[in-house]
Structures are given as C-alpha cells and as structure tokens.
N, C-alpha and C positions, 0 to 999 in steps of 0.2 A: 667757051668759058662756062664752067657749071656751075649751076644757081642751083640752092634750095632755099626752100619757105619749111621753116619748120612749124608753122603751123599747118601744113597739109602733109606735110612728109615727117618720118621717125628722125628722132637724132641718133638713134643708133645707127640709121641705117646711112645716114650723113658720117659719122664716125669709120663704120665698115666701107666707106667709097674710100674716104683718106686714107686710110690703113692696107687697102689696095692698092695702091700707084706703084708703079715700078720706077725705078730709080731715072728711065729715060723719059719718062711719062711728058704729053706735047698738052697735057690739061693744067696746066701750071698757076689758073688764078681763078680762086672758088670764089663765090660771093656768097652771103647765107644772109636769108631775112627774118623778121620777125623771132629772134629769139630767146626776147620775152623772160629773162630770167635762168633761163636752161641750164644744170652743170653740166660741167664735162664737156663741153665744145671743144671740137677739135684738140683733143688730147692724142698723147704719143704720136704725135706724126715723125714722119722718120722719110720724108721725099724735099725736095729743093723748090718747095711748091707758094705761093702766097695763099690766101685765107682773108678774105675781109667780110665783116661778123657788122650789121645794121641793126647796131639797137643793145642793149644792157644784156648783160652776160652773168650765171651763175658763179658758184665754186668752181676752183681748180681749170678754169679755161685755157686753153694751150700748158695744161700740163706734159711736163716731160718730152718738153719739145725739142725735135731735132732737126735741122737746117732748114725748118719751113720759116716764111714771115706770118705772122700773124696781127691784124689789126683790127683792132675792136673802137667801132665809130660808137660809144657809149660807157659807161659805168663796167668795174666788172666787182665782183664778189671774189671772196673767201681765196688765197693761193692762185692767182693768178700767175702761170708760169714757175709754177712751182715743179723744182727740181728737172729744168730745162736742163740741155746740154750743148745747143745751139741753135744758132737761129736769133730771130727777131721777135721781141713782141710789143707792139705799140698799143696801150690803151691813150685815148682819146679824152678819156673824163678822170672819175677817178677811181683808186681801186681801194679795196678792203684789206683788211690783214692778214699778215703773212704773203705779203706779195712777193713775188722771187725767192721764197724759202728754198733753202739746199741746194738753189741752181749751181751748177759747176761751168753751165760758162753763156757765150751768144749776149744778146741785152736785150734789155728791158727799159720799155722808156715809159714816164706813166706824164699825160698833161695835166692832172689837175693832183689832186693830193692822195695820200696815200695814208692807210691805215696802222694801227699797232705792226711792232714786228717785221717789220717793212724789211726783206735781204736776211731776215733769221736764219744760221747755219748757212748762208750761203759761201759755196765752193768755186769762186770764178765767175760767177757774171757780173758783170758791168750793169749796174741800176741805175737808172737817171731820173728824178722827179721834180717834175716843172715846180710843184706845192710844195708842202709840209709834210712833215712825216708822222706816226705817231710813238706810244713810248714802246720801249724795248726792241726798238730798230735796232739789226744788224746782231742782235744778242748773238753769242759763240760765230760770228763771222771769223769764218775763214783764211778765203781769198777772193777776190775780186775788187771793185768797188762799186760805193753808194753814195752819189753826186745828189745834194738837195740844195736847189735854190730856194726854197722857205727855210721854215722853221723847223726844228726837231723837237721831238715830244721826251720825257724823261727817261733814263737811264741806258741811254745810247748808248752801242755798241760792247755792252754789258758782257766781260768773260771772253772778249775779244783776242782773236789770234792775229792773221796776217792778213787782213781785207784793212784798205783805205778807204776814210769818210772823210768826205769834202762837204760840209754846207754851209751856206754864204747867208743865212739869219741867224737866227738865236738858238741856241740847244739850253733847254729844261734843268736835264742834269745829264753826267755821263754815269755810265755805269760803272761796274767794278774790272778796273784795272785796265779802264779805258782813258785817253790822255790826251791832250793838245799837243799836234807835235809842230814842230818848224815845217815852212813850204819851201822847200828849195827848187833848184830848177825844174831837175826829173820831173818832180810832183806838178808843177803848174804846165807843163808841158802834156803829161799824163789828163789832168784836169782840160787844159784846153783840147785834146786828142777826143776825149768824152764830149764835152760841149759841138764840138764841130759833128759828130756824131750824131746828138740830136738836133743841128742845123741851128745851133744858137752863137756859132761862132761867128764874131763880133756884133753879137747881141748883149753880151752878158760878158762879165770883166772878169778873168778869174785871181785878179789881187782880190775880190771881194771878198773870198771862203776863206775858210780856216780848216785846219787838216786833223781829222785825228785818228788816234789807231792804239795800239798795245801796249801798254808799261812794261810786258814779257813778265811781271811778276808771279801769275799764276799759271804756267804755262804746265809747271811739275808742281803735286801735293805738296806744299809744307804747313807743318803745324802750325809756325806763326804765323800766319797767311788766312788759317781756317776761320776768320770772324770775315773775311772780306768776300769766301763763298757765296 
C-alpha cells in the first residue's frame, strides 16, 4: 500500500507515481498525508486504483478523473472533480465552487455542503450533496444528475438542457428556463438508484424532493426569447 506525506515528499512527484500505473497495477490503494491545502492532488488518473487524501485539499483535486476512487477525509477547494469521466469521488467535508464542473460522467458525492456553481456544464455525472448548495448550481447542465438534500442557493439550473435536479429543501430562485417538473416513477426510482448509491437508502425518503429540469424554451436562438438570455 503506498503512502506519501507530502510534507517530506513533492506532489508532483506523488502525481508522476499515479500517472505511472499500468492498467494491471497489484498497488491499488494510495493513501497520502498531510496535504495541507495542496492543488492538483491526484488529477488525471486514468488506472482502476483508490486514493485516500488525510486532511483538506486545494483546487481542482481528482481533476479529470478516470476510473480511480478518490476520497478526501477533509474540505476540498475550487473544482473538485472537475471534468471527470469516471470513477468516484467522495469528499467527506465540504467543497467549494464549481464542484463537478463539465464532468461527463462516474459520481461525486460531497458530505457536507457545497459551493457556488455546484455540477456547472456538467456532461453526466451523478452529484450527490448530503448539504446545500450554492447560487448558480448546475448553470447550462447538461446531463447527468444533481441530488441535494439541503437547500439550493439562487438561480438553479440557469440555461438548463438535459441534467435532472432533485432537491428535497428550499431553492432561492430557479434560473432561466429552468422549471418544476412532476416525479413520476422512472424519476423516484432514478432518485432512489442515487440515494442507495450514497448509502442513504432508507435513510432518506425520496417523496421528499422535487424535481426540476428544462422548460426546452431556449434550447435554439429566438428573438422573443432574447430578454430571458
């Protein structure tokens, strides 16, 4: 099992061991200490590996992640998981804005709350946030979804294509041409598939959310439309 302390050892050169593995690699579960703020932790992985990070994480941590798990026992900053393609990423505390920006797929599971922007352009992954959110979550989302059991901050899912938002507190405001829509089956099935996911299945009820996603009206330019830009 490889450990580093990034306080005696480089993060690049923590970064250059992950970036090494080959695909059959028998080193499967890193553990890394002390790292104190650091960006860029374990980004672009691209091996079937785990990763657990002790202690508060910089910008862009497990950026562009690919079928590794990654878990951060602490806070993380700025794009957490931002523009994954698969894999896992579990923050433990909570994280900053732009969390899961452009990810196109894998999840993201944050325990405590999450920042501005939260799933921005996101392209397919599955976000899950134990907290609240903040404003302009999900803005030009996608696809995937953005499961919050708190509260959403204002103009939710703003300019919104094909990603579904589920959150079970209050939302601020929705954005533009973002909408409440009915839960039908598919959807609470969907929702319960996410919940059990992050191990909250029959912990949390999912009659309690509400659903929302795309009016489709800005999907193509039109002039009468142009004040809703």
């Amino acid at each position: 099992m490889p450990s580093f302390d990034l306080r005696t050892s480089a993060l690049r050169e923590l970064n250059r061991a992950l970036h090494a593995l080959p695909p059959d690699t028998n080193e499967t579960h890193w553990t890394i200490a002390n790292p104190d703020g650091r960006h860029a932790i374990a980004v672009g992985l691209d091996a079937p590996v785990s990763v657990e990070i002790d202690g508060h994480v910089g910008y862009y941590c497990a950026g562009m992640n690919k079928r590794a798990s990654v878990v951060v026992n602490g806070n993380a900053g700025v794009g957490v998981a931002e523009n994954m393609i698969s894999g896992f990423v579990h923050v433990r505390g909570d994280a900053s804005q732009a969390a899961g920006a452009t990810a196109h797929g894998g999840v993201l599971l944050i325990d405590g709350n999450a920042g501005a922007r939260c799933g921005i352009s996101m392209k397919g992954v599955d976000i899950l946030v134990k907290g609240s959110i903040g404003h302009m979550s999900a803005f030009m989302a996608q696809a995937g979804t953005l499961t919050v059991l708190g509260d959403a901050g204002e103009a939710l899912g703003d300019s919104l294509y094909e990603a579904r938002l589920y959150v079970r507190g209050t939302v601020k405001s929705l954005g533009a041409d973002c909408v409440e829509k009915e839960m039908r089956d598919e959807h609470r099935a969907e929702l319960f598939a996410r919940l059990k996911q992050a191990g909250l299945a029959g912990e949390v009820d999912p009659g309690e959310f509400r659903r929302y996603g795309s009016a489709r009206s800005l999907y193509h330019f039109h002039v009468d439309n142009a004040g809703a830009y």
